[in-house]
One Martini backbone bead per residue (centre of mass of N, CA, C, O) as a GRO file, in nm:
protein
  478
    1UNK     BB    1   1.675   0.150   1.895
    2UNK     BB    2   1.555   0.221   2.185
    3UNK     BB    3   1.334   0.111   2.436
    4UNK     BB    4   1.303   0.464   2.518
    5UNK     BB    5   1.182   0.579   2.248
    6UNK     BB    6   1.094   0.929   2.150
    7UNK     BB    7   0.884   1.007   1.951
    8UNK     BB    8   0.802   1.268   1.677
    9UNK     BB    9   0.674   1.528   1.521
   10UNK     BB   10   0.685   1.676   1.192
   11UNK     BB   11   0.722   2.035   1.154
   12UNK     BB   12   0.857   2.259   0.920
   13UNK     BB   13   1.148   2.128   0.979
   14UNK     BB   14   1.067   1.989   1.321
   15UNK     BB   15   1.064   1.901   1.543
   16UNK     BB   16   0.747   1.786   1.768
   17UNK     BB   17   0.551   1.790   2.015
   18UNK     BB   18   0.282   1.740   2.152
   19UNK     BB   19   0.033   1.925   2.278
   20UNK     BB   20  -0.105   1.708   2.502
   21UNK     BB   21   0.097   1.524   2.608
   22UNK     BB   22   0.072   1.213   2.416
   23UNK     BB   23   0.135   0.871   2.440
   24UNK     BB   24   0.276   0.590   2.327
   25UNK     BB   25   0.270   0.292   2.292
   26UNK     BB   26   0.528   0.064   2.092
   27UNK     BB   27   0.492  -0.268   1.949
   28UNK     BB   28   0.680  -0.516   1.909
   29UNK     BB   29   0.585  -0.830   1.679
   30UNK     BB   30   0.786  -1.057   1.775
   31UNK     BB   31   0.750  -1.003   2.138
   32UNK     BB   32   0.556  -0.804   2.258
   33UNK     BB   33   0.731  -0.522   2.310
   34UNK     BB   34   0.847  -0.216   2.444
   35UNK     BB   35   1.022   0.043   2.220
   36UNK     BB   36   0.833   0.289   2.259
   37UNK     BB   37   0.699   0.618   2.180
   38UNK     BB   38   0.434   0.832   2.075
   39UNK     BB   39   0.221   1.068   1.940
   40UNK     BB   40  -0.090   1.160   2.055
   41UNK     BB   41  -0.274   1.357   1.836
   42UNK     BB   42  -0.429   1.693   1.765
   43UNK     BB   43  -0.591   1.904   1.630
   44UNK     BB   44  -0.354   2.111   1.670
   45UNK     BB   45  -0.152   1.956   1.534
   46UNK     BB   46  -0.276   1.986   1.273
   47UNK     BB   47  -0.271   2.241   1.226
   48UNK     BB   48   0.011   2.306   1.258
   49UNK     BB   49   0.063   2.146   0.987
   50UNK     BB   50  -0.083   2.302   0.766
   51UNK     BB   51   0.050   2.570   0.818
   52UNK     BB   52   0.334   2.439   0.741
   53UNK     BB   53   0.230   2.364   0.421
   54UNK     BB   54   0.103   2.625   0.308
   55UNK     BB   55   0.389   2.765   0.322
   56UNK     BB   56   0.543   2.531   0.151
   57UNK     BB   57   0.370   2.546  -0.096
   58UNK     BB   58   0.430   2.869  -0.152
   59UNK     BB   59   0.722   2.772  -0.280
   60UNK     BB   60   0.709   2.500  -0.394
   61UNK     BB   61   0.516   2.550  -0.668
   62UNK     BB   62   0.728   2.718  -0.840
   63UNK     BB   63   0.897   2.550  -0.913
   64UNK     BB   64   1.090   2.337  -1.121
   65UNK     BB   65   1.082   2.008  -1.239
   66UNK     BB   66   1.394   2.031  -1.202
   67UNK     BB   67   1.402   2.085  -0.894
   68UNK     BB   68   1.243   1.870  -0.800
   69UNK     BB   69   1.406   1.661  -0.911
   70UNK     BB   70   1.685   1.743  -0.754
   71UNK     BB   71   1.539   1.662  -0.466
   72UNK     BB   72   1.485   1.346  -0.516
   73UNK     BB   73   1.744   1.245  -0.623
   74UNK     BB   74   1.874   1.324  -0.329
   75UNK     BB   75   1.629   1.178  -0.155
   76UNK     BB   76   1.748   0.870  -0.279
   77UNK     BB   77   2.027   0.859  -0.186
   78UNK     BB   78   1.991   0.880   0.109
   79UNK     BB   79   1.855   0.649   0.175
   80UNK     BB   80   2.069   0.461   0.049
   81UNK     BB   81   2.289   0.555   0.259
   82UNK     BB   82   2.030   0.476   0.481
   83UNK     BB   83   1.939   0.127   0.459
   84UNK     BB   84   2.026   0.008   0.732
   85UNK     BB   85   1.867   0.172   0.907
   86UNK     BB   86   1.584   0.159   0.771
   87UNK     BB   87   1.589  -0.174   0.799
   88UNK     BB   88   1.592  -0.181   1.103
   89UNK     BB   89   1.353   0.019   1.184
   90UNK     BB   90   1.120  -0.156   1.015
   91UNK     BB   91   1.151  -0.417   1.137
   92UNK     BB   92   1.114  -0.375   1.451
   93UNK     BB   93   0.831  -0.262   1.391
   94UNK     BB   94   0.732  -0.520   1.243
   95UNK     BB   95   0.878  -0.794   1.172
   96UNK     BB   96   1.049  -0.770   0.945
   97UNK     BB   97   1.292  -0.939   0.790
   98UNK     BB   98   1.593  -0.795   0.696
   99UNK     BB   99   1.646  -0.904   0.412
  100UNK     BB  100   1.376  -0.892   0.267
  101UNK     BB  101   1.390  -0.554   0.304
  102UNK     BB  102   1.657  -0.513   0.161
  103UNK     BB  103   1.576  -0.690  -0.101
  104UNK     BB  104   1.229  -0.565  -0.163
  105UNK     BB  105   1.180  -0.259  -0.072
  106UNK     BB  106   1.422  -0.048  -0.073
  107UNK     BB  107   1.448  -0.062  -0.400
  108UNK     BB  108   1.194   0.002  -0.460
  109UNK     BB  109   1.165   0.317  -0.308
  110UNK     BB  110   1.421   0.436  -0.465
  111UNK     BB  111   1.295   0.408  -0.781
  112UNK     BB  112   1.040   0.560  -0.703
  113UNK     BB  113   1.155   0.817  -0.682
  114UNK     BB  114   1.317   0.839  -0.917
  115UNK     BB  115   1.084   0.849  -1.107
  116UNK     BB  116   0.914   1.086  -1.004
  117UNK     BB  117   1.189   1.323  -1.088
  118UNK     BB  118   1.146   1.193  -1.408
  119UNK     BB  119   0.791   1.263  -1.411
  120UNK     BB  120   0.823   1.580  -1.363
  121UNK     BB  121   0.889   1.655  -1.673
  122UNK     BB  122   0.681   1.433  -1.832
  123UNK     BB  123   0.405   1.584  -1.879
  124UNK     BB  124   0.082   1.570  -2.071
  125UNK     BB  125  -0.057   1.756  -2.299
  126UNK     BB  126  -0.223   1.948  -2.496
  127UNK     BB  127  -0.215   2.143  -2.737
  128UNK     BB  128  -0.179   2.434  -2.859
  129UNK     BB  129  -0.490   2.597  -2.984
  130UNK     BB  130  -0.701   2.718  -3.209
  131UNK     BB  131  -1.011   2.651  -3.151
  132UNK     BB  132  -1.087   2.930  -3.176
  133UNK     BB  133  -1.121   3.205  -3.345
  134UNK     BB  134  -0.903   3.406  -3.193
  135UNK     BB  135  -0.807   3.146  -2.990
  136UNK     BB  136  -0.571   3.067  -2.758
  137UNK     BB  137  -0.498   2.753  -2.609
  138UNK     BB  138  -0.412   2.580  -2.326
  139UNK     BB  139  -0.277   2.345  -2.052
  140UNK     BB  140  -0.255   2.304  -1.705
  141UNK     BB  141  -0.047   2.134  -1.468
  142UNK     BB  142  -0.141   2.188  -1.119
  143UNK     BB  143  -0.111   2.158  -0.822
  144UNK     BB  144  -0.348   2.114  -0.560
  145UNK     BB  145  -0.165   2.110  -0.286
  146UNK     BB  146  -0.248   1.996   0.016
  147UNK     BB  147  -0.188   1.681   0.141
  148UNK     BB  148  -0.353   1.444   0.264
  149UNK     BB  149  -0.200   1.139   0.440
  150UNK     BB  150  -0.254   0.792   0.455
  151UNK     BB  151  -0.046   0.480   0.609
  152UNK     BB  152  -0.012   0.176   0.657
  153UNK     BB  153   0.150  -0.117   0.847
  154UNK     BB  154   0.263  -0.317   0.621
  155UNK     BB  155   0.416  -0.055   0.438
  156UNK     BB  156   0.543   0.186   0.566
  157UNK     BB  157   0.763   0.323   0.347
  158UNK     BB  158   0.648   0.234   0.107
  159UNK     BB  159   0.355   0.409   0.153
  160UNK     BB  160   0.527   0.657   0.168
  161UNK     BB  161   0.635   0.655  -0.142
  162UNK     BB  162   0.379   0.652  -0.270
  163UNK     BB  163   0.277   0.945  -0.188
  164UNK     BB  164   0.530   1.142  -0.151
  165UNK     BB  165   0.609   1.155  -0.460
  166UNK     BB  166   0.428   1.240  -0.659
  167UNK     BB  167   0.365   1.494  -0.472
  168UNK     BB  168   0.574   1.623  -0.515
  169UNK     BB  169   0.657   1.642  -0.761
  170UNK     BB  170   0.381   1.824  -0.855
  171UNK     BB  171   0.377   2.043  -0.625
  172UNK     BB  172   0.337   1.962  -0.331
  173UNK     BB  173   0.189   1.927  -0.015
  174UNK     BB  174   0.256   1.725   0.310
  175UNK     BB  175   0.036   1.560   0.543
  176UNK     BB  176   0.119   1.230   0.734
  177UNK     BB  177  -0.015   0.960   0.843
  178UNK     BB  178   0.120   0.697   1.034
  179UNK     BB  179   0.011   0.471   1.170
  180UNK     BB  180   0.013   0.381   1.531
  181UNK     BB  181   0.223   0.105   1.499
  182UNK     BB  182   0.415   0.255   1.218
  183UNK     BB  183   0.597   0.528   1.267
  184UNK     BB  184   0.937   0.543   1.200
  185UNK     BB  185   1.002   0.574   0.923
  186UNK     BB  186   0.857   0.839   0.865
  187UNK     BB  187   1.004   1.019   1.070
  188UNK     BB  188   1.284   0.972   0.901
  189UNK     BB  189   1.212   1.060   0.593
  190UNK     BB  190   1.137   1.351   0.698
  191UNK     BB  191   1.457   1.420   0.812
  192UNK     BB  192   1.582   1.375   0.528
  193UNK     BB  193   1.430   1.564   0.340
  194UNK     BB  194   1.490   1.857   0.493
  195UNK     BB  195   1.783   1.864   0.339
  196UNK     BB  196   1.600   1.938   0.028
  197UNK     BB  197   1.318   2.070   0.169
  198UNK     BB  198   1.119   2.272   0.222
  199UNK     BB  199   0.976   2.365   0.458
  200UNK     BB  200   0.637   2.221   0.493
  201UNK     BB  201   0.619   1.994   0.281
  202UNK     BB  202   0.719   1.770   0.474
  203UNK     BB  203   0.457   1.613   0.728
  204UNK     BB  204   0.445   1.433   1.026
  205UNK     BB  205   0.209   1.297   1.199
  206UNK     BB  206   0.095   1.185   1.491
  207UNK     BB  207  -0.157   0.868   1.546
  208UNK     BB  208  -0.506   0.810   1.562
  209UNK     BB  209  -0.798   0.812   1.440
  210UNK     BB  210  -0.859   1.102   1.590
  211UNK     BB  211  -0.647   1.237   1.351
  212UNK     BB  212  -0.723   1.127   1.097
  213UNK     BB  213  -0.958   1.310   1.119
  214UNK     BB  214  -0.873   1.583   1.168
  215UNK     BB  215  -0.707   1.563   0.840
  216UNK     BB  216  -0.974   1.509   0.687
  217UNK     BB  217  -1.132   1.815   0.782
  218UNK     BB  218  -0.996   2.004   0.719
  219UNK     BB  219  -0.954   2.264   0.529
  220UNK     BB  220  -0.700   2.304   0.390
  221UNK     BB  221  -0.697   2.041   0.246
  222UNK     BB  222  -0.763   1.901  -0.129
  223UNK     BB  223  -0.734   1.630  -0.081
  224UNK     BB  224  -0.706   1.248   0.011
  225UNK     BB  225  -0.482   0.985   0.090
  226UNK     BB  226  -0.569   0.621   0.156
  227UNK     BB  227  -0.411   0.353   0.265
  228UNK     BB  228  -0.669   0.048   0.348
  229UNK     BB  229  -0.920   0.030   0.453
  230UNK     BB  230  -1.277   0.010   0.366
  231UNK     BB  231  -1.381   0.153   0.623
  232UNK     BB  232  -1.140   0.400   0.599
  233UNK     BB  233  -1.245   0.496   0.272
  234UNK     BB  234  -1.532   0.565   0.384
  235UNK     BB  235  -1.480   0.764   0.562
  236UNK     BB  236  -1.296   0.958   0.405
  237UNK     BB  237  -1.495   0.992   0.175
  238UNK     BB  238  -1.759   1.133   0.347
  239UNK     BB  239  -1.556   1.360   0.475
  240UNK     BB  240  -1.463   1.486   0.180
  241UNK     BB  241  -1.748   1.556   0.068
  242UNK     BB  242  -1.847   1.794   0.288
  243UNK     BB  243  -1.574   1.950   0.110
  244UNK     BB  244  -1.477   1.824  -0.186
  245UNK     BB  245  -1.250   1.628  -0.175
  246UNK     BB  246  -1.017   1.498  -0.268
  247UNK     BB  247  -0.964   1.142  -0.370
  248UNK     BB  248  -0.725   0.830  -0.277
  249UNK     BB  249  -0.828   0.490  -0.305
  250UNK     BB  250  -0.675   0.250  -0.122
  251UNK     BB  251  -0.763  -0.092  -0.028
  252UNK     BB  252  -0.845  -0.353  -0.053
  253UNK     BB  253  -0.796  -0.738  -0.102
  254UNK     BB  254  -0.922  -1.050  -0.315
  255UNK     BB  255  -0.693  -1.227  -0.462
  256UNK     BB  256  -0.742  -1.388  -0.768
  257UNK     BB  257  -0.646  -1.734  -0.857
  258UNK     BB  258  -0.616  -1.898  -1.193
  259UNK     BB  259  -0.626  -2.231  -1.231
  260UNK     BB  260  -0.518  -2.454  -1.495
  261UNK     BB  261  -0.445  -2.760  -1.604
  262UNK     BB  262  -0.210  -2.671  -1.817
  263UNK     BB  263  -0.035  -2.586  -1.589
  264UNK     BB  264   0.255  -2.542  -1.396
  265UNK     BB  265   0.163  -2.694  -1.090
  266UNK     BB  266   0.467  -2.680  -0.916
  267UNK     BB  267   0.514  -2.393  -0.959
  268UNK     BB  268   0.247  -2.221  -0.909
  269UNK     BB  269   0.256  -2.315  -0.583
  270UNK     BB  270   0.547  -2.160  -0.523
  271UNK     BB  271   0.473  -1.885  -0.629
  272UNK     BB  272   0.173  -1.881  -0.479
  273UNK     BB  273   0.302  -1.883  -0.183
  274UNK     BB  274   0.495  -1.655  -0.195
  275UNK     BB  275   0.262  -1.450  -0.231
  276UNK     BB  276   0.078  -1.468  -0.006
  277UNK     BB  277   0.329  -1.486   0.239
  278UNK     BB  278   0.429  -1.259   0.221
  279UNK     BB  279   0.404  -1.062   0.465
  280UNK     BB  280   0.186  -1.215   0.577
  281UNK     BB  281  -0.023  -1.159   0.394
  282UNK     BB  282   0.039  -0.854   0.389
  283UNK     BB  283  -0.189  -0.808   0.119
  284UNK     BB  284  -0.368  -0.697  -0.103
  285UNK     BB  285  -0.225  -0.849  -0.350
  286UNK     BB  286  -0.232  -1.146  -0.199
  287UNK     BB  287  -0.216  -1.524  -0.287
  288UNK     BB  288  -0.510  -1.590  -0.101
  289UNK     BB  289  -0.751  -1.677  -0.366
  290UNK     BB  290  -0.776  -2.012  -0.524
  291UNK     BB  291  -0.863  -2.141  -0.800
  292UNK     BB  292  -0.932  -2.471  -0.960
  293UNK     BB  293  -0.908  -2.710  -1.191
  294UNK     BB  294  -1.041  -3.013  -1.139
  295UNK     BB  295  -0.849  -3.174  -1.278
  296UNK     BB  296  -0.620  -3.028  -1.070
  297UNK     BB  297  -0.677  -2.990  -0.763
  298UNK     BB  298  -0.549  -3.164  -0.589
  299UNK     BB  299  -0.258  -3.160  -0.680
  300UNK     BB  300  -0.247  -2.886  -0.589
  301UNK     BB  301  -0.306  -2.894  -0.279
  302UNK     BB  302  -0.084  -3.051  -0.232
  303UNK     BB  303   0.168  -2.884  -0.301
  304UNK     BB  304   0.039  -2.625  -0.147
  305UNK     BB  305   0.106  -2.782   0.134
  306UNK     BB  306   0.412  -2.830   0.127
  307UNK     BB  307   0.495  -2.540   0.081
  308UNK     BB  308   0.377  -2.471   0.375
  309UNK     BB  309   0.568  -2.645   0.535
  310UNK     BB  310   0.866  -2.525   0.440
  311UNK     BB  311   0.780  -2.285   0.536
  312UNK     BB  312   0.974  -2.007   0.765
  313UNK     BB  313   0.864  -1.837   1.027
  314UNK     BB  314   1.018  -1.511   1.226
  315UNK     BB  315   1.290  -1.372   1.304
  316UNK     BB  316   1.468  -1.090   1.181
  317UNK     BB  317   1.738  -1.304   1.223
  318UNK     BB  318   1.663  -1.516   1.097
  319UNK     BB  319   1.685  -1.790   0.908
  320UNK     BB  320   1.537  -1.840   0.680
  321UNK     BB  321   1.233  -1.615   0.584
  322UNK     BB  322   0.967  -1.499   0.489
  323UNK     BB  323   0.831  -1.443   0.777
  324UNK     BB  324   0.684  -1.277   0.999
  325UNK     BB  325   0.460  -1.135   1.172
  326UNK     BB  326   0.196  -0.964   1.273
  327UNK     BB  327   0.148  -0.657   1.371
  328UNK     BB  328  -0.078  -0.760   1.599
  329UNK     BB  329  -0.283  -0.884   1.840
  330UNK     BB  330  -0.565  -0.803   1.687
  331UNK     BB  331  -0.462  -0.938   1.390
  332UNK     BB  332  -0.406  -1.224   1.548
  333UNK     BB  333  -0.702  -1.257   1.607
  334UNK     BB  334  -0.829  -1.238   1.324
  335UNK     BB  335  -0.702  -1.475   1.202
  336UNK     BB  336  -0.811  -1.705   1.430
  337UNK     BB  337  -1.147  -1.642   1.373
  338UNK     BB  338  -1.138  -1.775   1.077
  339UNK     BB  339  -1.052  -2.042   1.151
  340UNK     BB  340  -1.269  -2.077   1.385
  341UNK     BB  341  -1.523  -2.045   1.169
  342UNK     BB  342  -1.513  -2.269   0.999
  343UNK     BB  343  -1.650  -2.484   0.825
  344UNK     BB  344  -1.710  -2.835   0.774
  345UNK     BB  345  -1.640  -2.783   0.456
  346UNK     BB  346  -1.348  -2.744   0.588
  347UNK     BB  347  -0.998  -2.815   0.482
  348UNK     BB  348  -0.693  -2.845   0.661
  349UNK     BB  349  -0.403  -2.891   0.507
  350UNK     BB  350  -0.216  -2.608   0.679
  351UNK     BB  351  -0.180  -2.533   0.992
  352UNK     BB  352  -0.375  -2.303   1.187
  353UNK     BB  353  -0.130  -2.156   1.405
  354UNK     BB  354   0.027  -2.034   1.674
  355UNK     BB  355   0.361  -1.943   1.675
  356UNK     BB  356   0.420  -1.935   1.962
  357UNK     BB  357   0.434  -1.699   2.269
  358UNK     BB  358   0.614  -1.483   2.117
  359UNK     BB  359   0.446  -1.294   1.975
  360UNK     BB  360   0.267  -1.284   1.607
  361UNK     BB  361   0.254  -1.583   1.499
  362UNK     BB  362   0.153  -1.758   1.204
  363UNK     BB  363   0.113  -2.018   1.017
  364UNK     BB  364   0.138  -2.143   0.699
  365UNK     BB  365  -0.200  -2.161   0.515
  366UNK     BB  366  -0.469  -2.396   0.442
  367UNK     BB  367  -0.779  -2.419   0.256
  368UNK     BB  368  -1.026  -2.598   0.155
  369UNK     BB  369  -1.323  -2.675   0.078
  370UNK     BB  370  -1.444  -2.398  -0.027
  371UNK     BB  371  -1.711  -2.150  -0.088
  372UNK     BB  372  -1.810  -1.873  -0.227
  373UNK     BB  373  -1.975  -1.777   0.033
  374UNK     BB  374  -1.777  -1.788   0.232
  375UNK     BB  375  -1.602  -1.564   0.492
  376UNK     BB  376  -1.307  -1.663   0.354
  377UNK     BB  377  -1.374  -1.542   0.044
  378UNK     BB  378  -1.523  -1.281   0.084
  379UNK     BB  379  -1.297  -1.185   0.291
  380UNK     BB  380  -1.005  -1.005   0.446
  381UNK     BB  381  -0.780  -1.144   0.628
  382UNK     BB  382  -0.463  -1.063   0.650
  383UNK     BB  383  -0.271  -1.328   0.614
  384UNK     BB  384  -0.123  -1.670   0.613
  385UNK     BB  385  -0.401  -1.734   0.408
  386UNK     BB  386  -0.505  -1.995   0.205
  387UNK     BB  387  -0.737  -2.035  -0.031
  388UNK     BB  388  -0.922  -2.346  -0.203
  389UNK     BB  389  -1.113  -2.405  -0.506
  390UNK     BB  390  -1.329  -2.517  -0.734
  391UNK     BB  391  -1.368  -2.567  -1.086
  392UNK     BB  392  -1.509  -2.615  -1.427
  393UNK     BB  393  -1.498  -2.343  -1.592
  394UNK     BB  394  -1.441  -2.056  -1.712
  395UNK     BB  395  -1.693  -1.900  -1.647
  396UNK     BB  396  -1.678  -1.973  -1.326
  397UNK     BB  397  -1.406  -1.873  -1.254
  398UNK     BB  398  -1.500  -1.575  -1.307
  399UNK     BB  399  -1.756  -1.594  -1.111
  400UNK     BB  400  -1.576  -1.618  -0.848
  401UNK     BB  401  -1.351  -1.381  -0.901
  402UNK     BB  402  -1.620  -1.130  -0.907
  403UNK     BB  403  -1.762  -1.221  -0.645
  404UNK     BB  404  -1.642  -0.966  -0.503
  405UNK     BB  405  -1.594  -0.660  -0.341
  406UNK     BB  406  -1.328  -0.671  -0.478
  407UNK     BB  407  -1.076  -0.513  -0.706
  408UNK     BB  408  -0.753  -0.504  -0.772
  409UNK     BB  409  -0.621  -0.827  -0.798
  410UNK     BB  410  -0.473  -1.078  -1.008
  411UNK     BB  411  -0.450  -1.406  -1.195
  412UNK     BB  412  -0.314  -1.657  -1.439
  413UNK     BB  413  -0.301  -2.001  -1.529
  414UNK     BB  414  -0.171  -2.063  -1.856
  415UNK     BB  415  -0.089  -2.203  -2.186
  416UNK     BB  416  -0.350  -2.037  -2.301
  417UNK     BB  417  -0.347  -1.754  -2.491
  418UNK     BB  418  -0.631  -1.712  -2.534
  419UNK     BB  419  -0.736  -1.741  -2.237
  420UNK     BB  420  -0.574  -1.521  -2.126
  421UNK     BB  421  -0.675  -1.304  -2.293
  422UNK     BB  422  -0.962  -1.334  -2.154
  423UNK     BB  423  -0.955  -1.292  -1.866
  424UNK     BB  424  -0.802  -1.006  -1.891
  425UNK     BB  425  -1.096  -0.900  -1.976
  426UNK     BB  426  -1.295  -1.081  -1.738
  427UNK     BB  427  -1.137  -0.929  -1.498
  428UNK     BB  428  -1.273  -0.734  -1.233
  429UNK     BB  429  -0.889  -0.556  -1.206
  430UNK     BB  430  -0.659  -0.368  -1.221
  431UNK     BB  431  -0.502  -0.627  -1.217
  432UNK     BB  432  -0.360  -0.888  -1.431
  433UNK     BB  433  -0.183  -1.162  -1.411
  434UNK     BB  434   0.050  -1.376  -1.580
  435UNK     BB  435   0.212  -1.646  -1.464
  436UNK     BB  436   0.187  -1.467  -1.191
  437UNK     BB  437   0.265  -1.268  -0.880
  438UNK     BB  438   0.286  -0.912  -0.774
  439UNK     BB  439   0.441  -0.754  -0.958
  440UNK     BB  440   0.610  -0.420  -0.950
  441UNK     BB  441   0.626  -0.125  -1.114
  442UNK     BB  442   0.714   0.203  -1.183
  443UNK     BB  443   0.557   0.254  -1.472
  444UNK     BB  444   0.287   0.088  -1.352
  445UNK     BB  445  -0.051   0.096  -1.249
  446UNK     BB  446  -0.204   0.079  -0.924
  447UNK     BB  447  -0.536  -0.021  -0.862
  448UNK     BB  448  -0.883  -0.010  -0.822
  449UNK     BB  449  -1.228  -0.136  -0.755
  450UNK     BB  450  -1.449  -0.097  -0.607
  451UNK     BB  451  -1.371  -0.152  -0.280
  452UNK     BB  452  -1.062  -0.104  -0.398
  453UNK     BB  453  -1.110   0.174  -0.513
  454UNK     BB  454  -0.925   0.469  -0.625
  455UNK     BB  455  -0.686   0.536  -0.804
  456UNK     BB  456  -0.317   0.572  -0.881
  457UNK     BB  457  -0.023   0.437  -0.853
  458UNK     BB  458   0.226   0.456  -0.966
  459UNK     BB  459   0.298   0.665  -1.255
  460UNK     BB  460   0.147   0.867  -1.430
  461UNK     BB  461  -0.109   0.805  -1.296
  462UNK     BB  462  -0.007   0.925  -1.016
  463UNK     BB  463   0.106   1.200  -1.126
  464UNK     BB  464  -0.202   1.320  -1.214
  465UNK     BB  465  -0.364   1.312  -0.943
  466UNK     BB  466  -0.159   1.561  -0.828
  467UNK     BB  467  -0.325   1.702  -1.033
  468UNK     BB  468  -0.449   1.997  -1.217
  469UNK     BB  469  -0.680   2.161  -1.442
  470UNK     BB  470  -0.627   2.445  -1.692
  471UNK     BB  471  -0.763   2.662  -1.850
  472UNK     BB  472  -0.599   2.895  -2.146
  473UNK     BB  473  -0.751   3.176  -2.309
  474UNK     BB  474  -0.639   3.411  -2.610
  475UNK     BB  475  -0.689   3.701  -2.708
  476UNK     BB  476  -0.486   3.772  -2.989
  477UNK     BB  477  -0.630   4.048  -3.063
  478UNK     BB  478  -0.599   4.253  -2.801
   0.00000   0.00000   0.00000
């Protein structure tokens, strides 16, 4: 991509700009400097998406499963054939380095795509029968309409493939609206899709919050899917409760992990930093608030100040580097905002501070001795930043991890078979790892509680959530 392009939004099956002729600058966050622009959309411009989803939708819906199937297996290969230009466009959007983009993310959203291929042939219903006599039942799982779709920063590509694979598999429409700072991959996602699917099935808008209002506010769509913050899903929320549309909120995520004294200490150290710093701590299940029993304590916090300081942030074509910068100026001043408030019993043990003058890079970070009312254990930071805890028995581990408003995931480590399985009933999370923290497959369903929103990403429960049921009833005799 050159310094000078000028992105658009795709509606209907083609480039389209701006109504209002408005664009911003897009800005490279490894260099701090202006690489594109993009479009800031109005609601004419929504308005002109819905009208060509709702098009494309009324052809679309009629598909069989296996039809479905055949356009979504040929839009993963596609993808796949086009995996080098999309990890290069991705990373410089991003600053994710190059390496581990194309083999930790690309691989996962082709599989995630082709998965959802083949759980559209594979919904399953009651069976019909005769539940009241002379009257035969049975249930359809039918597509919900179109569906506005809102996309953070942290993963473009991937948090695209997580929203738009199950809704086309069950013969949805979408308009995408995908973050301000980070929407390069999404229009050519969805340039990508146009070879394979009716015009107006995929649309994606460009702009700013007051785009997603307008997506949000529309009348077309009949669901709304947002993964972000907390903020912006209580936002969502409210807005589409005004027209009753349904919700599906994935939103922040402050992932306790659990370390018990019979853990395998220098394992779990190495493994929960990567966990952790993986994408700049960008990430909503990272593992990044951690418990440990008094017992194995200190032990712990050198382990882990140690791999903080081995750990190696840079740009994307450094060698050796777990993470790139975070996305943007507002998230690096958030990150170090955090730093400078810590309270006075809290001890830096690695890091804490911004690497480099050029670009938005912060350096892998530790803190100790923090309480569980501390602002850096209640918030999400959203940054290269762990912080460490102790605990005295499991009783009180569970009452510090449930102790936040957050619930999407968490982690437990210990060698006490009895104990995993306490813990893994007792933490209140969507997800619960045991002995490691991360993984995610696309069988699995991936989703939280409380403020970390409702609704289940990947697995049949996440193509279950794009459909509708409908009873239908037989009078036999008739």
């Amino acid at each position: 991509m050159s310094a000078k392009t000028v992105l658009h939004n795709f509606v209907g099956g083609e480039a389209v700009a701006p109504a209002e002729g408005r664009y911003e600058d897009l800005i490279d966050p490894s260099t701090g400097e202006v690489f594109a622009s993009a479009p800031v959309s109005s609601a004419a411009d929504v308005d002109r998406a819905m009208q060509a989803a709702a098009t494309g939708f009324a052809e679309w819906r009629t598909t069989t499963p296996s039809d479905r199937q055949r356009a979504l297996l040929k839009f993963a290969d596609a993808i796949e054939s086009r995996a080098d230009e999309l990890v290069a466009l991705e990373s410089q959007n991003t600053g994710k380095p190059l390496g581990l983009t194309a083999s930790e993310e690309l691989p996962p959203a082709i599989d995630q795509i082709r998965f959802f291929a083949g759980a559209a042939r594979l919904l399953e219903g009651r069976s019909a029968g005769q539940y009241m006599n002379g009257f035969e039942s049975y249930v359809r799982r039918e597509p919900i309409g179109v569906c506005a779709q809102v996309t953070p920063w942290n993963y473009p590509l991937l948090m695209a493939v997580w929203k738009i694979a199950p809704a086309l598999a069950a013969g949805n429409a979408v308009v995408l609206k995908p973050s301000d700072t980070t929407p390069v991959t999404s229009v050519r996602l969805a340039e990508i899709a146009a070879e394979f699917f009716p015009a107006g099935v995929f649309n994606v808008v460009l702009g700013d919050r007051d785009t997603g209002r307008a997506l949000v506010e529309h009348k077309t769509p009949q669901m709304v899917s947002i993964t972000g913050s907390v903020r912006a899903g209580m936002e969502v929320a409210g807005s589409a409760a005004a027209d009753l549309k349904r919700t599906h909120l994935e939103l922040g995520g402050k992932a306790p992990v659990v370390v018990f004294d019979d853990a395998d200490i220098e394992a779990a150290a190495a493994a929960i930093a990567e966990a952790g710093y993986f994408n700049a701590g960008q990430d909503c299940t990272a593992a990044t608030r951690v418990m440990v029993a008094a017992g194995a304590y200190d032990d712990f916090v050198a382990a882990l100040a140690e791999q903080a300081k081995a750990i190696k942030t840079g740009r994307p074509d450094d060698e050796d580097v777990l993470y790139g910068p975070v996305n943007n100026a507002g998230q690096l001043a958030r990150v170090a905002g955090f730093i400078d408030r810590l309270p006075d019993h809290a001890v830096l043990q690695a890091g804490g501070a911004r690497v480099g003058d050029r670009g938005y890079f912060w350096s892998p970070t530790v803190v100790s001795g923090l309480r569980q009312d501390d602002e850096i254990i209640q918030n999400e930071v959203f940054g290269p930043v762990i912080t460490v805890q102790k605990f005295t028995d499991e009783d009180e581990a569970v009452r510090y991890a449930n102790g936040v408003e957050y619930a999407l995931a968490s982690s437990v480590w210990t060698k006490d078979h009895g104990r995993a399985m306490r813990m893994t009933q007792n933490l209140d999370f969507g997800c619960v790892w045991v002995n490691c923290h991360i993984p995610l497959v696309a069988e699995m369903p991936h989703g939280g509680f409380k403020h970390s929103g409702h609704g289940k990403d990947l697995s049949v429960y996440g193509l279950e959530d794009y459909t509708r049921i409908k009873h239908v009833m037989h009078n036999v005799g008739a």
